[in-house]
C-alpha positions as CSV (number, residue, x, y, z in Angstrom):
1,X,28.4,100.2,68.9
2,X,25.0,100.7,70.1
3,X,22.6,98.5,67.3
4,X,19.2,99.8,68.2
5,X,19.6,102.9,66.1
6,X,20.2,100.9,63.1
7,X,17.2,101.4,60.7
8,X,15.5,104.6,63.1
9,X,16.9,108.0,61.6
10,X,20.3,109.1,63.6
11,X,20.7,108.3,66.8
12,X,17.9,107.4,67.6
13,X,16.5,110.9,65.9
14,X,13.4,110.8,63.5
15,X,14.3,112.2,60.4
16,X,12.4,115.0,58.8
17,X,10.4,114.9,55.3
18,X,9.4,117.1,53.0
19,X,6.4,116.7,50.1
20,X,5.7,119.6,47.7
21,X,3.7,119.3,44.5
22,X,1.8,121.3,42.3
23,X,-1.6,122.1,43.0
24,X,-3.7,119.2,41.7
25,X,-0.5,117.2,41.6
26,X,-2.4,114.6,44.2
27,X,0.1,115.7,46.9
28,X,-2.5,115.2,49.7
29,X,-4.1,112.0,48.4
30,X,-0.4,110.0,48.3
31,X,0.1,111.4,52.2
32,X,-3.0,110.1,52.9
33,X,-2.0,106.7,51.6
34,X,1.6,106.9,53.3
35,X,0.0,108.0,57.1
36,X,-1.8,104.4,56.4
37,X,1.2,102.9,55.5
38,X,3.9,103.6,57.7
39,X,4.2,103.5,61.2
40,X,6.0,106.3,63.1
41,X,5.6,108.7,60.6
42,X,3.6,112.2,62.0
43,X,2.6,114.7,60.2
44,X,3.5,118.6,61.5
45,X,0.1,120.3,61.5
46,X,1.0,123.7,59.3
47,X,-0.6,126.9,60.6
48,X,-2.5,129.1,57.7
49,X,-4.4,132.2,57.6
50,X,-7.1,131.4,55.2
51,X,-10.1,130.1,55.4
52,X,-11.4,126.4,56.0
53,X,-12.7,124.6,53.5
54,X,-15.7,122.9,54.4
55,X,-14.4,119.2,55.1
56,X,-11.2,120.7,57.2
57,X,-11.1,120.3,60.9
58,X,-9.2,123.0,63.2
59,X,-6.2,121.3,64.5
60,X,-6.1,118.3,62.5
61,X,-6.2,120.1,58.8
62,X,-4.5,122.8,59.7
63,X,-4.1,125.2,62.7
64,X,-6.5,128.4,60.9
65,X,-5.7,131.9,62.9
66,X,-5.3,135.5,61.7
67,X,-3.0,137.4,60.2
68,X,-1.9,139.7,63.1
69,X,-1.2,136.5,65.2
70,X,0.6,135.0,62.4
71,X,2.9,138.1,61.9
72,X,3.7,138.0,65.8
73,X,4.2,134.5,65.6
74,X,7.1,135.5,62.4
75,X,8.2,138.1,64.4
76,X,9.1,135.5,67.2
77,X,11.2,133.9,65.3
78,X,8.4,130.7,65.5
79,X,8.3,129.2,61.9
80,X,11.1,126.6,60.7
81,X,9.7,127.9,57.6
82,X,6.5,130.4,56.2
83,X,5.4,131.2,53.2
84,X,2.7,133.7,51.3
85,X,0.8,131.9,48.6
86,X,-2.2,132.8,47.2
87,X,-2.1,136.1,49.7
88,X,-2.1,134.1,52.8
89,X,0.0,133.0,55.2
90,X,1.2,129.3,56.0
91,X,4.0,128.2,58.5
92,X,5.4,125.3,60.4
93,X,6.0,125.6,64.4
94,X,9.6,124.7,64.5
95,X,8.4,123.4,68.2
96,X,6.4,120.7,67.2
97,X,9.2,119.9,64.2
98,X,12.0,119.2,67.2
99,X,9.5,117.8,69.4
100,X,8.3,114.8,67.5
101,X,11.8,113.7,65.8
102,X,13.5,114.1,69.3
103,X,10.8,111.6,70.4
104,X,12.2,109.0,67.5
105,X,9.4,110.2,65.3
106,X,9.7,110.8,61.4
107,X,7.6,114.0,60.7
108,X,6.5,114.9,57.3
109,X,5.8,118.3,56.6
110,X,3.6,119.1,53.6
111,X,4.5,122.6,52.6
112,X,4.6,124.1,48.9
113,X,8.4,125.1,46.8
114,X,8.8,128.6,49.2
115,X,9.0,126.3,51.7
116,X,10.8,123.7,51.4
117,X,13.6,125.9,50.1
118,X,14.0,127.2,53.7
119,X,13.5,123.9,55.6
120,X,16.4,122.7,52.7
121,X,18.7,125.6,54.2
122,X,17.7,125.6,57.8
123,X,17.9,121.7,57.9
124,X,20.8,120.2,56.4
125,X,19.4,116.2,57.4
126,X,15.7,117.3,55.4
127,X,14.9,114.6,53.0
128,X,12.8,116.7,49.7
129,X,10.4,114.9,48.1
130,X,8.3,116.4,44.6
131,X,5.3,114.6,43.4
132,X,5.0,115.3,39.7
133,X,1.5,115.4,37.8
134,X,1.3,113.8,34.7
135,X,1.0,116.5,32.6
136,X,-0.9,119.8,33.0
137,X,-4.1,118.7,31.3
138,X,-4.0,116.2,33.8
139,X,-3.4,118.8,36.8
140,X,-6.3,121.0,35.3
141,X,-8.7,118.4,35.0
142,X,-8.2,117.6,38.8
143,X,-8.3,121.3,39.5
144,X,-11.7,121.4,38.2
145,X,-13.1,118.4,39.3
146,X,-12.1,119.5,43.2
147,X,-14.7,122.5,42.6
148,X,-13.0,125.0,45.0
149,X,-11.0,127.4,42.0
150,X,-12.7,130.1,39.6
151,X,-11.8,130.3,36.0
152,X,-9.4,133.4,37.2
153,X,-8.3,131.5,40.1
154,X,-7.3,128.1,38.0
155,X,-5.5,129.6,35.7
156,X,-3.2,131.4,38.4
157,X,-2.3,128.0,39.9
158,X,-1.2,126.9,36.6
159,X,0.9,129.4,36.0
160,X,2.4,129.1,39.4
161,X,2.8,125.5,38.4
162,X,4.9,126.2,36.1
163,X,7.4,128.3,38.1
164,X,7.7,125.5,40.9
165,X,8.3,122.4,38.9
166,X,11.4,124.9,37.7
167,X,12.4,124.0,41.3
168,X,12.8,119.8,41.2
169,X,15.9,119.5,40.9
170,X,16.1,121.2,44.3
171,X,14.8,118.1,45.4
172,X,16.3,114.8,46.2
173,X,13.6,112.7,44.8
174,X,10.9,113.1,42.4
175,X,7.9,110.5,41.9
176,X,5.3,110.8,38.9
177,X,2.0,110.5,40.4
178,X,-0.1,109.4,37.0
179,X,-1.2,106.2,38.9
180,X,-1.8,106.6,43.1
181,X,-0.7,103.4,44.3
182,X,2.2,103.3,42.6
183,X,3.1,106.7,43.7
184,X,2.4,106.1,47.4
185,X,4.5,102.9,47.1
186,X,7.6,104.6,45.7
187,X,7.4,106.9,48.6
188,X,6.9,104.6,50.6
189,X,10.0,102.7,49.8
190,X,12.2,106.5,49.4
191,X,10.8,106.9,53.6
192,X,12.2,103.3,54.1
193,X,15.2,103.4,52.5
194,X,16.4,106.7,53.9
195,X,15.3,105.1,57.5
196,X,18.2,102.3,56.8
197,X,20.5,105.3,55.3
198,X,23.8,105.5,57.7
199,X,24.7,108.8,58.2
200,X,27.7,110.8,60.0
């Protein structure tokens, strides 16, 4: 029995996670707190076809190109998954997916309901991971204090809220995000746990 896989994935594999929320759900303030956190975990840099916002950096954000390379890049059969929200396009290189867990790394993708549902069928071994706001006052008030969505614009994203959370039980955890620490922590501990997991 070879003992130095114990506690690392599969076989020596990383294992692949998934984190959706809402937006304003605080989704990218608890990865911020778990890439401090753990060590070998990566995150899968998502390529999108809108626009940077003004703190984003090319390549370490997101990968931002347009819409006619994106398309080729679906046509290619490219993407583990892609999605259209908001009238753009977002995708993950299935590439870089296979490259960093076949190098013993856990990757972490952050992608939105759409897709995670395709990961979920194209990757039976995917862990899924929802962080839940605390209400939707709570998800509005964040929405507004970011700055970056018009009156028309919020009001959209609430109501796709509302369709997506009508998708957590699709997911093998959920963690309530009404206090940060504690949220990072119990995802923290779901990433550890499923590390030690023995699997067939």
């Amino acid at each position: 029995m070879d003992l130095s896989t114990i506690g690392n994935g599969h076989g020596g594999k990383g294992l692949l996670f998934v984190i959706s929320s809402v937006s304003g759900g605080g989704k990218t303030t608890v990865i911020k707190g778990l890439m401090g956190a753990l060590e070998s975990l990566r995150m899968s840099v998502s390529h999108t076809t809108r626009e940077p916002r003004p703190e984003e950096v090319q390549g370490r954000d997101y990968h931002f190109i347009s819409e006619n390379l994106f398309e080729e890049m679906v046509q290619g059969d490219l993407f583990l998954e892609w999605a259209q929200v908001y009238g753009r396009y977002y995708g993950t290189l299935r590439s870089t997916v296979d490259s960093l867990t076949g190098n013993g790394l856990d990757v972490l993708l952050d992608i939105d309901v759409q897709g995670a549902m395709q990961v979920k069928k194209r990757e039976k071994d995917a862990i899924l991971i929802f962080i839940v706001p605390p209400g939707e006052k709570e998800q509005e008030r964040r929405l507004r204090e970011r700055g970056t969505e018009r009156d028309n614009d919020l009001e959209m994203r609430l109501e796709a809220a509302r369709q997506e959370l009508a998708f957590i039980h699709e997911y093998d955890y959920s963690v309530l995000n009404d206090d940060i620490k504690e949220a990072v922590s119990a995802v923290s501990c779901i990433i550890r746990a499923e590390r030690c997991r023995n699997r067939a």
